[in-house]
C-alpha positions, 0 to 999 in steps of 0.5 A: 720164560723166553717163549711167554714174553716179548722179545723186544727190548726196551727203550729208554722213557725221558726222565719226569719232569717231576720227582716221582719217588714212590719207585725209589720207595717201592724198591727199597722195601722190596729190598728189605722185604727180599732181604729178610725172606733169604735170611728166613730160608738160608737158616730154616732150611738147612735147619730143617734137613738137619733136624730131620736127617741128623745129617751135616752131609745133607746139610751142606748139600741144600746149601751147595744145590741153592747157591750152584745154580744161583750163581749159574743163572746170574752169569747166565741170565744177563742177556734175558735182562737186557732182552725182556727188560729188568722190570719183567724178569724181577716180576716172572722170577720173583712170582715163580719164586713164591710158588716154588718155595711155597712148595716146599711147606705144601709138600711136606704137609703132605708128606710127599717131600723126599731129599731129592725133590728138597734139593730140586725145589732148593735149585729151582729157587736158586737159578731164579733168584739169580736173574731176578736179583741181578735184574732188580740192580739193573733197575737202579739207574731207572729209579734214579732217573724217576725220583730226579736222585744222583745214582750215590744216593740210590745206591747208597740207600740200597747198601743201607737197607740191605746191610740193615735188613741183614741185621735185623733178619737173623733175630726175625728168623730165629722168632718165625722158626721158634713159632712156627717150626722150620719148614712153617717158616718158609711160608713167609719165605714164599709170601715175601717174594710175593710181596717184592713182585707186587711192589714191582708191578704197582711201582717199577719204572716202566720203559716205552717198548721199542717197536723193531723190526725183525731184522733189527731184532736179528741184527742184536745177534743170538743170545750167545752172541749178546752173551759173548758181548757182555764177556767182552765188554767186561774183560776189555774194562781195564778199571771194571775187570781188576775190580770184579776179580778184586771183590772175587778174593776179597769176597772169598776171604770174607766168606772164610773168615765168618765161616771158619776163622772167626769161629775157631778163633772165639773158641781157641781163645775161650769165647763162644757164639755171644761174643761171635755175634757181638763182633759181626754185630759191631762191624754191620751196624756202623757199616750201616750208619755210613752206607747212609752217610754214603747215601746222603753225600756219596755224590760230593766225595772222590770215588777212587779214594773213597773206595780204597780207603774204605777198603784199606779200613775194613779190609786187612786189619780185621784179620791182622788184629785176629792174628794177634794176642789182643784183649777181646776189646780191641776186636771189637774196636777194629771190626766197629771201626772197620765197618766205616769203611765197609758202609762205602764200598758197596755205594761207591762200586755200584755207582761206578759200574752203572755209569760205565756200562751202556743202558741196554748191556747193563743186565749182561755185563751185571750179572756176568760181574756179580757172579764173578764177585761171587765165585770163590764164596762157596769156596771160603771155608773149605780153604780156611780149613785146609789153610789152619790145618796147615800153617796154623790159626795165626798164620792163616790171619796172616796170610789173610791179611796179606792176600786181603790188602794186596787186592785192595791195592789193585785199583791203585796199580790197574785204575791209576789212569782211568776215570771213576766218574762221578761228580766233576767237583768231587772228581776235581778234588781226587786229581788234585789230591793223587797228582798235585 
């Protein structure tokens, strides 16, 4: 990728005099779009190998060879961001993307896909959305800038789209498997990030190239070196750092809970996948609603108390009512109720980190965050498992519960004192409310 483009990075255009929001339209379908191709792949491929191999082992080896290397190249690729420009990197992943997934059908037309060139062609896909995903974030403050939008909005909207396609998609997936067969699908997989790099082509927001000399070019260090920066800046950020490892854990418990506990506790208590379903489906609908309610004030509210009071709604009583004997009713209350706070996060923590990161580190420092945050995913299941079988369901909800909010308190006890930006108004407002 390097060696077929311009080492240059990118400078910053001066913000239009005009709103131009056909960039802000442009990727916000390309979200839907990429969004509902992943959903397509994660369910038909490793449907796929455990039609074909009547093996769980194999199963769970195509979902470890895509996700590894995906979480790998997003640590690893924030420099190439930052060096080559987002716009190019979203374009270059999500074309080869298109081809390397599209392999996959072709070959097994072709009946020349064996399980290892599967778990190869899996792992290209991986390693190339990983970069790709995180520089399509690195372009948001681009986009705010060219549609004249405070960043909350853009964000907002992001978390909307991506919340709403995610509920919508599972139902695509199932419709394109059932007609078309598992590995059939994956044509649509591979067209959708065709359609996501022409909408970036047509509309992203360029940048002007900067014009360096050489020894400019080599006063920004080697890779390693531009690498080691974005580790420093992040681990330095006393708000930023607590709150990457505080999204690690809760992302992790969040993967064990839709994983295992959720499911052993339907059966446990006599229900099956309809109510399963029926839960998650209650929390991601009003989960969505607000993520467009923080997209259409996200600007006016205080980010640090929005942030953990969203938290502390759609964090620990999830769990703690699970824990609990309580009719399936107030389950699906609490998870409904929960999904308010969840609509905030994601808007509220995307906002903060594009303000607090320099321009030219923020593909770095990104993709170093997100791959942090995603760590302990792969990870949920087998520790719920491990945890059940040890202590018990209920106490497991317990520990949950508990593990959930004392990471939710951490921005309180690592960020008292640091500023979470935002509008002045709304800043105003939270310091008369947390110190009056």
């Amino acid at each position: 990728m390097t060696a077929t483009l311009a080492p240059q990075p990118a400078v910053d255009t001066p913000p239009p005099s005009t709103p131009n929001r056909a960039p802000l339209i442009a990727f916000l379908v390309a979200n839907v779009v990429s969004v509902c191709g992943t959903r397509v792949s994660a369910i038909a491929i490793p449907w796929f190998v455990l039609v074909s191999t009547g093996s769980p082992t194999k199963t769970g080896l195509v979902s470890l060879a895509e996700m590894l290397p995906l979480v790998l190249s997003k640590a690893f690729g924030g420099p190439l961001i930052d060096r080559i420009g987002p716009r190019r990197i979203s374009i270059v992943a999500d074309t080869a993307s298109a081809l390397v997934v599209a392999l996959i059908p072709l070959l097994h037309t072709l009946h020349l896909l064996s399980f290892p060139l599967l778990l190869g062609l899996v792992g290209v896909a991986g390693a190339l959305r990983g970069p790709g995903d995180a520089a399509k974030g690195t372009l948001v403050p681009d986009i705010a800038e060219a549609a004249r939008v405070p960043l909350e909005r853009v964000t907002g909207l992001e978390s909307t789209t991506e919340r709403l396609a995610g509920f919508l998609a599972f139902g695509l997936a199932g419709g394109l498997i059932a007609l078309l067969g598992e590995v059939n699908a994956l044509w649509i997989d591979a067209a959708s990030f065709a359609v996501c790099a022409a909408l970036f082509v047509t509309w992203a927001p360029h940048r002007r190239a900067g014009t360096k000399s050489a020894a400019e070019i080599k006063e920004e260090g080697s890779y390693v070196q531009r690498l080691r920066e974005g580790w420093q800046f992040l681990r330095k950020d006393k708000l930023m750092m607590p709150l990457v490892l505080m999204i690690s854990v809760t992302n992790l418990i969040d993967a064990a809970a839709t994983a295992v506990l959720i499911p052993v506790w339907m059966r446990t208590h006599g229900y099956g996948p309809g109510e399963t379903g029926l839960v998650l489906t209650a929390f991601f609908i009003t989960a969505t609603a607000f993520a467009l309610v923080a997209a259409a004030i996200g600007e006016r509210i205080p980010r640090r108390v929005a942030f953990i009071l969203s938290f502390l709604i759609a964090g620990a009583p999830r769990f703690l009512v699970l824990a609990l004997d309580v009719p399936f009713w107030v389950v699906l209350v609490t998870f409904a109720v929960g999904g308010i706070g969840g609509g905030f996060i994601n808007p509220v923590l995307g906002a903060l980190f594009i303000e607090r990161v320099p321009r030219p580190m923020l593909g770095r420092v990104g993709s170093l965050a997100e791959s942090i945050g995603w760590a302990g995913i792969p990870l949920g299941g087998v520790l719920a498992g491990a945890t059940i079988a040890g202590f018990g369901l209920a106490s497991t909800f317990l520990i949950a519960a508990g593990l959930y909010l004392a990471a939710t308190l951490a921005p309180i006890l690592f960020g008292r004192h640091e500023d979470w930006g935002g509008h002045p108004t709304a800043k105003k407002a939270e310091q008369d409310l947390l110190d009056p």
